[in-house]
C-alpha positions as CSV (number, residue, x, y, z in Angstrom):
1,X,112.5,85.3,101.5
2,X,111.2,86.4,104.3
3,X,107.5,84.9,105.6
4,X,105.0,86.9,107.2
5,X,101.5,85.6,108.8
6,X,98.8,87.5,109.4
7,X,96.3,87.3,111.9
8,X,93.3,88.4,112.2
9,X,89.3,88.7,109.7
10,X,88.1,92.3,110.2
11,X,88.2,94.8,107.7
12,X,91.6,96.6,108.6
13,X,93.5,93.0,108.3
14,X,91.6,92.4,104.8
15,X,91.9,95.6,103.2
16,X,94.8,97.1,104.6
17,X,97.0,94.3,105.9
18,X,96.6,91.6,103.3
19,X,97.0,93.4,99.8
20,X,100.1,95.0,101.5
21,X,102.1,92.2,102.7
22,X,101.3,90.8,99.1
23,X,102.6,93.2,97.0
24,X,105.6,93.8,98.6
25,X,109.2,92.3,97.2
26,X,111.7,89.9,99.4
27,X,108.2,89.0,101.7
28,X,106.0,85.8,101.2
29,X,102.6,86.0,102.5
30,X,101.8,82.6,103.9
31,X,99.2,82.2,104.8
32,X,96.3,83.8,107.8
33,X,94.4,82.7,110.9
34,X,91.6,83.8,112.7
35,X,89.4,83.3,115.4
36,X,86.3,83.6,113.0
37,X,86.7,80.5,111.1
38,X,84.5,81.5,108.2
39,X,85.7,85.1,107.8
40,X,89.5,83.0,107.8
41,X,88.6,81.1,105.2
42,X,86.6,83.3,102.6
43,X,89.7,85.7,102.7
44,X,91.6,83.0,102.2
45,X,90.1,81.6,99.1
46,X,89.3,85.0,98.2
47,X,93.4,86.2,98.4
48,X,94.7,82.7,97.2
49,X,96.2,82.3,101.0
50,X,96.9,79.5,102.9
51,X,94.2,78.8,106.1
52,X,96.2,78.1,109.4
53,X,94.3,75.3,111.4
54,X,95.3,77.3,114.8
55,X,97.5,80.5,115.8
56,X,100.2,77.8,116.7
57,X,100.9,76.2,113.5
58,X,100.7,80.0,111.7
59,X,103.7,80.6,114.2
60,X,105.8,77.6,113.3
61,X,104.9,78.6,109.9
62,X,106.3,82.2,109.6
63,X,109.1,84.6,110.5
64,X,107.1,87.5,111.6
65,X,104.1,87.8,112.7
66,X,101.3,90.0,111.7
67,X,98.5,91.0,114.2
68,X,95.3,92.8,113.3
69,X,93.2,91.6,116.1
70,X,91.7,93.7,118.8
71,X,94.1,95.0,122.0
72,X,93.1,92.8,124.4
73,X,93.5,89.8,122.6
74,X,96.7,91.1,120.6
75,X,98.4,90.8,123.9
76,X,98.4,87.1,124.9
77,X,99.0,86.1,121.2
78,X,102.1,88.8,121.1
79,X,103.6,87.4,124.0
80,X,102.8,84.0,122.4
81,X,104.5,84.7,119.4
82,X,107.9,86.3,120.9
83,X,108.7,83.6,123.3
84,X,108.4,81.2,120.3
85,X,111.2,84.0,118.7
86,X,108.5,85.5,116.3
87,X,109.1,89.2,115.3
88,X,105.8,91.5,115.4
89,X,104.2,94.0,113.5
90,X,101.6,95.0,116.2
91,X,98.3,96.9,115.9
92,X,97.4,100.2,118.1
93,X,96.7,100.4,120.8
94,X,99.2,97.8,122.0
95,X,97.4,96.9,125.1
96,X,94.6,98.6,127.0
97,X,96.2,98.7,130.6
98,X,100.0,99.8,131.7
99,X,100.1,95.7,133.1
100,X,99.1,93.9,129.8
101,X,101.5,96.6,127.8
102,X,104.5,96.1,130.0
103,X,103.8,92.5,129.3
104,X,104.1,92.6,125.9
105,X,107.1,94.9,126.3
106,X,108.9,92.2,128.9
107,X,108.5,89.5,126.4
108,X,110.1,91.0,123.5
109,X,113.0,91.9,125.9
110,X,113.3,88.4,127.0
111,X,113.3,86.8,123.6
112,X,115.4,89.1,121.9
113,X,113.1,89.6,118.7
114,X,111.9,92.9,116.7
115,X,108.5,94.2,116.9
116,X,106.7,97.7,115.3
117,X,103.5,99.1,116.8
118,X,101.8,99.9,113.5
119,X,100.7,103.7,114.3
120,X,100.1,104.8,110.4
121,X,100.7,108.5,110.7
122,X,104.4,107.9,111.8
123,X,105.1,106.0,109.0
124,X,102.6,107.9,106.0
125,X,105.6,109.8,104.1
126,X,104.3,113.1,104.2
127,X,102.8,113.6,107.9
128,X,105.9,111.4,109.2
129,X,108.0,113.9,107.7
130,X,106.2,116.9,108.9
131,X,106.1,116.1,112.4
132,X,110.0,115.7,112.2
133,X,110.5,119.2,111.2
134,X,108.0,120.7,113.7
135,X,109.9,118.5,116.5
136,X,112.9,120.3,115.4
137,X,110.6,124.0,115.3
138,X,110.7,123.9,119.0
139,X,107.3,124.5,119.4
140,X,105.7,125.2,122.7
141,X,102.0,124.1,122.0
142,X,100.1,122.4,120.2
143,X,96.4,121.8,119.4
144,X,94.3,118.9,117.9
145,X,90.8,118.6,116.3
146,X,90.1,115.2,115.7
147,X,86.5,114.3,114.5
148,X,85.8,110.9,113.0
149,X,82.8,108.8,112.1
150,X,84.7,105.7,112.9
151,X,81.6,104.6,115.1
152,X,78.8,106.5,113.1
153,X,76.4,104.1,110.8
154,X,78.0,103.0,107.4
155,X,81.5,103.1,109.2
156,X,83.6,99.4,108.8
157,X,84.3,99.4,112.1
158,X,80.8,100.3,113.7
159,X,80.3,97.2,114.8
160,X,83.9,96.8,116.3
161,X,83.1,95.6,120.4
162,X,86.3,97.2,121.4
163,X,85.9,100.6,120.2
164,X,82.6,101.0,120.9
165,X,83.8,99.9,124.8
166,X,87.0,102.5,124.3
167,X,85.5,104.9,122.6
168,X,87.3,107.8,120.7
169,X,90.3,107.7,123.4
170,X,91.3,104.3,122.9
171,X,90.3,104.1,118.5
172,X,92.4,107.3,117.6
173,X,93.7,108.7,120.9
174,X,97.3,106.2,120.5
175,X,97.0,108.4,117.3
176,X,96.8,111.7,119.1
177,X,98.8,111.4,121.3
178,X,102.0,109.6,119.4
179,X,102.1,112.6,117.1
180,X,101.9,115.3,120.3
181,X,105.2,113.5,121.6
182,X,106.8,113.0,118.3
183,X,106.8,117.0,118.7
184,X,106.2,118.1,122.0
185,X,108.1,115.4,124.2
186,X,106.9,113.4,127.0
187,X,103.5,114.1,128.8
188,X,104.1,114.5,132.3
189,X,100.4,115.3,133.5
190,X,96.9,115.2,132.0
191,X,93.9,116.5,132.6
192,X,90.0,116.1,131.3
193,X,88.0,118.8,130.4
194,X,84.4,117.3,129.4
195,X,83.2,113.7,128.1
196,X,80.6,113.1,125.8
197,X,80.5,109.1,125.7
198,X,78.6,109.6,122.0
199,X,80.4,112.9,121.4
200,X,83.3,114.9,121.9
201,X,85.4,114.6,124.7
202,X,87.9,117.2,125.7
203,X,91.3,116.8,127.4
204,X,94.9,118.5,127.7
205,X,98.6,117.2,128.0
206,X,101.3,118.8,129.8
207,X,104.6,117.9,128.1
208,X,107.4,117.2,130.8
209,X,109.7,120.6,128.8
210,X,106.9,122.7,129.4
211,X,104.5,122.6,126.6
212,X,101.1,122.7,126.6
213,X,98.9,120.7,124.0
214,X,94.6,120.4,124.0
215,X,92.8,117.9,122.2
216,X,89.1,117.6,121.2
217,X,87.8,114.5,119.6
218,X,85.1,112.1,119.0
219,X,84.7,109.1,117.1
220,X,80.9,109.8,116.2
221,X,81.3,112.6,113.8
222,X,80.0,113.2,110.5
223,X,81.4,111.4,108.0
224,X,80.8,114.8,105.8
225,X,82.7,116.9,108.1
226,X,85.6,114.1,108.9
227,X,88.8,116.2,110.6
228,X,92.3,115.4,111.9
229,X,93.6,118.9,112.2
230,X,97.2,119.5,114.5
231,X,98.5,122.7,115.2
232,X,101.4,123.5,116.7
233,X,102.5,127.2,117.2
234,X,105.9,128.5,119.4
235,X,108.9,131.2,118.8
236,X,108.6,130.4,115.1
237,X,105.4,131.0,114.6
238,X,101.9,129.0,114.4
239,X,101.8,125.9,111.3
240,X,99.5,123.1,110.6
241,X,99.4,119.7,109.7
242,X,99.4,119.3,105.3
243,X,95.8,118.5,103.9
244,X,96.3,115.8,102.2
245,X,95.2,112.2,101.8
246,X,96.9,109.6,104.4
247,X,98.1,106.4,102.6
248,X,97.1,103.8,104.5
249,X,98.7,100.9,102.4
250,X,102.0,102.8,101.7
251,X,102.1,103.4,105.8
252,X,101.9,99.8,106.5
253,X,104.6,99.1,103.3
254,X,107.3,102.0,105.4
255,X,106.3,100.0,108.8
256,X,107.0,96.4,107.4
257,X,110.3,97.6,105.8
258,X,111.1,99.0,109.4
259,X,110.6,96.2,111.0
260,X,112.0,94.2,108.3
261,X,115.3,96.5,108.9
262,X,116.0,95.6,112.6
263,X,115.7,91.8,111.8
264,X,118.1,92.4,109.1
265,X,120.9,94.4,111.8
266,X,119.4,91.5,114.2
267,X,119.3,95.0,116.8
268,X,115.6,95.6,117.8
269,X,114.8,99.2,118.3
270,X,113.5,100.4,122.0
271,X,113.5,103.8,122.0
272,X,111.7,105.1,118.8
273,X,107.9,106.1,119.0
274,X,106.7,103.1,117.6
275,X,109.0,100.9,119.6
276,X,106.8,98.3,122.5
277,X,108.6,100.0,125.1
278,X,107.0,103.7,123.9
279,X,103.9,102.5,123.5
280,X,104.1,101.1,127.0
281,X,103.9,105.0,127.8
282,X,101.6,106.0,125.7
283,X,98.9,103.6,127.6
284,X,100.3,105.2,130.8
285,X,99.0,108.4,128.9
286,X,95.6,107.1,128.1
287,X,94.9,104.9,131.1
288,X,95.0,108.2,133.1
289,X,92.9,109.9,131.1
290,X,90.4,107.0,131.4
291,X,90.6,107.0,135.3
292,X,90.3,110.7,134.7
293,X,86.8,110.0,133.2
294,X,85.7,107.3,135.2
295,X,86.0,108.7,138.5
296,X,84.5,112.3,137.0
297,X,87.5,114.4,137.5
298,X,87.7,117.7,135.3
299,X,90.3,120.3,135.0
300,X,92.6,118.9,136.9
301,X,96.1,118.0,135.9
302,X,97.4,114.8,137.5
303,X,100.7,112.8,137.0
304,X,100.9,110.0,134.6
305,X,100.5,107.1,135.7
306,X,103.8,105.2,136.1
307,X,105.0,103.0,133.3
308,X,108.1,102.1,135.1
């Protein structure tokens, strides 16, 4: 049997996280922690779970560990966890800077363990399996409309500090942008069209074969008028992404059982798209866009900033 802890009190760790973990076969739930104290322990009596005193003795505790905590503290607890030979279902983004990222990344390489960067649309079964047939269509480019309310009033995560501070590039862009590559390839260079800090902001992403992909998006929608629309279009013609519901637990069951799979070869995956080591390039991606928008730059492609 194989015991998982989770970490973290928000809403995604209780809802999502939590019932997940539980009713899945050959896993035991053992217990969580939290930095909220209270929040710990009223999903704890509430789930029947065990409250960890401190994110050390959940650790000592547990096989794998099971972040659902914001990015920047996600990071020094990851690196926590692998040097004590921990494996790691991880939350996006994995890290807000290419530094705290590649730090992450070199402690899973030291210590040898397995880790998954929980992005849910590569594992949902039917989006998943869509963007591996258009990565095979050879499509040269693709588009996305992307609006949420994730930050509008009545949202569970409108309160959330660190998307507020990130805005709709950091929330959903790890979301954007994983799927772009999953069928595009690499980004070699970026470039910012408009930013609307409560609106949309506007960008593009030069794919290092050649392809071109836009991307308009804002976490301040209407919930009413919710989108996450991808098109892709190329020799065989133009197609779009399947209107259907995403299933958020089933997603987290596919990326458990992933990770469950390279502790069970012992041979952690480093090349796949949810792998530390990608994801370690897809902050490269984001972090120059974000310079891009800070310093007021617009339409004008510039490398990605190295990841190396």
């Amino acid at each position: 049997m194989t015991s998982i802890g989770l970490v973290g009190t928000g809403y995604w760790a209780e809802m999502i996280h939590a019932p997940s973990i539980a009713a899945l076969e050959g896993v035991e739930l053992r217990g969580i922690w939290g930095r909220n104290l209270a929040e710990r322990d009223r999903i704890a009596a509430s789930a029947g779970l065990h409250a960890f005193d401190s994110f050390e003795e959940l650790v000592e505790a547990c096989d794998i560990v099971d972040l659902a905590v914001p990015p920047a503290v996600q990071v020094g607890l990851a690196v926590t966890a692998a040097e004590a030979g921990r494996h790691l279902l991880l939350e996006k983004p994995m890290a807000l800077t290419v530094p705290e990222a590649q730090r992450v990344d070199a402690a899973l390489a030291r210590s040898g363990v397995a880790a998954v960067v929980f992005l849910t649309r590569l594992f949902e079964p039917v989006r998943s399996a869509w963007l591996r047939e258009q990565a095979r269509a050879g499509h040269t480019s693709g588009h996305v409309e992307w609006i949420s309310a994730a930050l509008t009033e009545g949202s569970p995560y409108a309160d959330s500090a660190w998307r507020r501070e990130g805005g709709a590039l950091w929330d959903v862009g790890p979301h954007i942008v994983s799927q772009l590559v999953a069928v595009l390839g690499p980004v070699a260079n970026v470039s910012v069209s408009s930013h609307d800090p409560v609106g949309m902001t506007r960008f593009s992403l030069l794919h290092q074969d050649g392809a071109m992909s836009t991307v308009n998006v804002t976490v301040h929608g209407d919930p009413a008028h919710k989108t996450e629309t991808f098109e892709f279009s190329g020799p065989q013609g133009h197609v779009r992404s399947p209107d259907v519901p995403l299933d958020f637990p089933g997603s987290f069951s596919v990326a458990l059982a992933t990770l469950m799979e390279q502790v069970g070869r012992g041979t952690p995956v480093a090349d796949a798209d949810y792998s530390t080591h990608a994801n370690v390039v897809l902050t490269a991606v984001l972090s120059t866009i974000e310079a891009l928008i800070h310093e007021g730059r617009r339409d004008t492609f510039v490398p990605v900033e190295s990841a190396a």
